[in-house]
N, C-alpha and C positions, 0 to 999 in steps of 0.2 A: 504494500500500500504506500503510496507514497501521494500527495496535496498541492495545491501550487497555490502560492501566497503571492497576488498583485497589488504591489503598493503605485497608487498615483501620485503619491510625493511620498518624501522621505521619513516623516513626522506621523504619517497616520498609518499606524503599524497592528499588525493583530494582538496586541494586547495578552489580554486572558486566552485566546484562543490560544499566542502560542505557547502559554504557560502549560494549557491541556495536549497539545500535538505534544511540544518534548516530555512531558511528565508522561506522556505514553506510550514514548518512543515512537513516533508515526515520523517518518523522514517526511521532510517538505522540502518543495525548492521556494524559494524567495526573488520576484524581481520587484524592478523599480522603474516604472514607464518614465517617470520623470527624470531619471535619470540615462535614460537609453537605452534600458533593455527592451529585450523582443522578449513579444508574450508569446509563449511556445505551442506549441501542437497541441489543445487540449484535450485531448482522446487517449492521452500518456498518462493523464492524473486521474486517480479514484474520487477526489474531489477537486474544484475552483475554488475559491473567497478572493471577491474584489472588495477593496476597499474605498476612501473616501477621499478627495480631494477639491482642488477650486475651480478644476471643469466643471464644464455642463457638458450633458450626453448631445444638446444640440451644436456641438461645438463638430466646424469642419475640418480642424485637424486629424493631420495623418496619425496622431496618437488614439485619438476617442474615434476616429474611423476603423483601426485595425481593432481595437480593442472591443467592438460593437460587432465586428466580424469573428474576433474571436468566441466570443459568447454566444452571437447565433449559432457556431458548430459545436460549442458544447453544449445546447439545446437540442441541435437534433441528435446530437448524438449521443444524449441522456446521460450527461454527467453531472453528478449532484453539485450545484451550484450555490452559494451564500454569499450575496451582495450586499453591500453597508454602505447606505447615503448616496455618494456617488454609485455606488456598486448597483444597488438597486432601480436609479434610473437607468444606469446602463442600461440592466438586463430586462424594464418595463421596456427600452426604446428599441434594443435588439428581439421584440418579441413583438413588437407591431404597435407598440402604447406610444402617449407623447409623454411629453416632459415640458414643465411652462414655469413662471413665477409662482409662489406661494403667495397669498396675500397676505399671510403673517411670517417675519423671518422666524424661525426657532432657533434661538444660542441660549445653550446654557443648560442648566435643572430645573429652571422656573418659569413659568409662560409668563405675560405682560398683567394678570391679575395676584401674581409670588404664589399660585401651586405649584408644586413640582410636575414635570412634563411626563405626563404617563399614557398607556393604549389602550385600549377599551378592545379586549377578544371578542367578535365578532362570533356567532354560531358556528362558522367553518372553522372561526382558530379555537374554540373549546376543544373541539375535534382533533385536531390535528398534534401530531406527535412532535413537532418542535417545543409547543408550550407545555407538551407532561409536566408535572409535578409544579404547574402554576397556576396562580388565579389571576382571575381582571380584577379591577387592572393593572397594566406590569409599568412601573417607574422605569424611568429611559432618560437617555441624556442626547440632547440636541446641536445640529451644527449646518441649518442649512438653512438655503433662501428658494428654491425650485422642488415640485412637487412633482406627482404623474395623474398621466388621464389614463386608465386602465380600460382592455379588450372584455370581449364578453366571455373570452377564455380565460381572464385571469379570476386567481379567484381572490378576494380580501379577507384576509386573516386576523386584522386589529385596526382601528381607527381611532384618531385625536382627534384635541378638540378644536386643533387651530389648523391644523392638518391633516384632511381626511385618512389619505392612504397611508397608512404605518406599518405595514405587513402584508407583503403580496407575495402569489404560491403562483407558480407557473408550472403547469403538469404537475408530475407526482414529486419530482426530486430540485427544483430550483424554489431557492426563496430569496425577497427579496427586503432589507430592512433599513427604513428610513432615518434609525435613530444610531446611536451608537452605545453598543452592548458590549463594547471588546477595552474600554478606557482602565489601565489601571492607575493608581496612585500618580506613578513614573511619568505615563503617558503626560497625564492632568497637569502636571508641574510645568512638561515640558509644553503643551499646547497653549497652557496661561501668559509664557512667555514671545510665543510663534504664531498663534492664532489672533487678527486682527480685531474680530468681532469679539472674541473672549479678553483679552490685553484690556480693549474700553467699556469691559464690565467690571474691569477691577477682581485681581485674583484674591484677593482677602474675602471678596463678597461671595467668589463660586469656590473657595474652599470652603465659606462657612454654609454654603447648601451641599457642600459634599456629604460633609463630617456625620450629618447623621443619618445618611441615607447609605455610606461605604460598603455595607455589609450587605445590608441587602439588596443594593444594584451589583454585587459582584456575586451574589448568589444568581439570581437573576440570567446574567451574562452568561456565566458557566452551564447555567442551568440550559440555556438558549443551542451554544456549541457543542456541549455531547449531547443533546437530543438530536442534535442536525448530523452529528458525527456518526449514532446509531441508525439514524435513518439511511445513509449513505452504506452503513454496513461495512464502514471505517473501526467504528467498535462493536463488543457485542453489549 
């Protein structure tokens, strides 16, 4: 078994995820589009995870073009796929969806009323074996300004309240997730200082919405990736 890890920049890295691949020993390969690699043959990985960057999927570069071709062919050709923010428009717009403005940005833990940003599971995601061993609704952490318009094939798994589509399932084995489930500690420090909509929130204000929610956003997360990882048949 072996995974392939796409970062669109450097900074937004799998997190928790890859604290569960190495604590499982699952090899991964790792690139960096932003930095020049080529996304490889994806018919060679047991699973994909794209990640999150400051493209939009409607973007005509040679990067988010290959990258949109790449995911079309691990669609057809049924490779368990897990997209995050950018990851997830990709794989809405490689699958026939659009992608447009949000009318509310989401950054941070706390929407513009100071609830924490959470998804409300939908009938299909009670169902479905990503969210095992959770309830609605699931606390999430935000970083984007672009949403999607979804097919009559896709199906919606969770929804917010400033942002409808929070959780899309395409087929049986692609998902796609508009929040970020993968942040650890390390991450957080590092984005407060690199992220420009996070920087002019002020990192004392999104540590102290961290601090009490730590525990259970990273149960959460973990909880998210070996359900995805079981379903892949990555674990048992």
């Amino acid at each position: 078994m072996r995974v392939l890890i796409v970062k669109n920049v450097p900074e937004e890295c799998p997190g928790l995820l890859e604290e569960i691949l190495t604590g499982r020993h699952i090899s991964l390969d790792t690139i960096d589009l932003d930095r020049g690699d080529v996304f490889p043959d994806p018919r060679k990985y047991s699973a994909i995870f794209v990640f999150g960057g400051p493209d939009s999927a409607n973007d005509v570069t040679p990067k988010i073009q290959d990258e949109l071709q790449k995911i079309q062919e691990a669609l057809h050709a049924g490779i368990p796929y897990l997209g995050i923010c950018l990851g997830m428009q990709l794989l809405v717009k490689a699958a026939g969806g659009e992608v447009y403005r949000n009318p509310v940005k989401e950054t941070g833990w706390k929407d513009p009323e100071g609830k924490y940003f959470s998804m409300d599971l939908t009938p299909e995601g009670h169902a479905d074996p990503i969210f095992k061993g959770l309830s609605s609704p699931v606390k999430t952490f935000q970083l984007h300004g672009e949403t999607v318009r979804l097919t009559q094939k896709m199906t919606l798994l969770a929804t917010g309240r400033h942002c409808k589509n929070q959780v899309v399932k395409i087929g049986d084995r692609a998902y796609g997730i508009q929040g970020h489930p993968e942040l650890t500690h390390a991450m957080l420090e590092a984005w407060l200082t690199e992220e420009g909509d996070l920087k002019s929130m002020g990192a004392d204000l999104l540590r102290n919405h961290y601090r009490p929610i730590r525990v259970e956003y990273e149960k959460i997360g973990k909880t998210i990736f070996n359900n995805f990882l079981e379903q892949a048949q990555i674990i048992a």
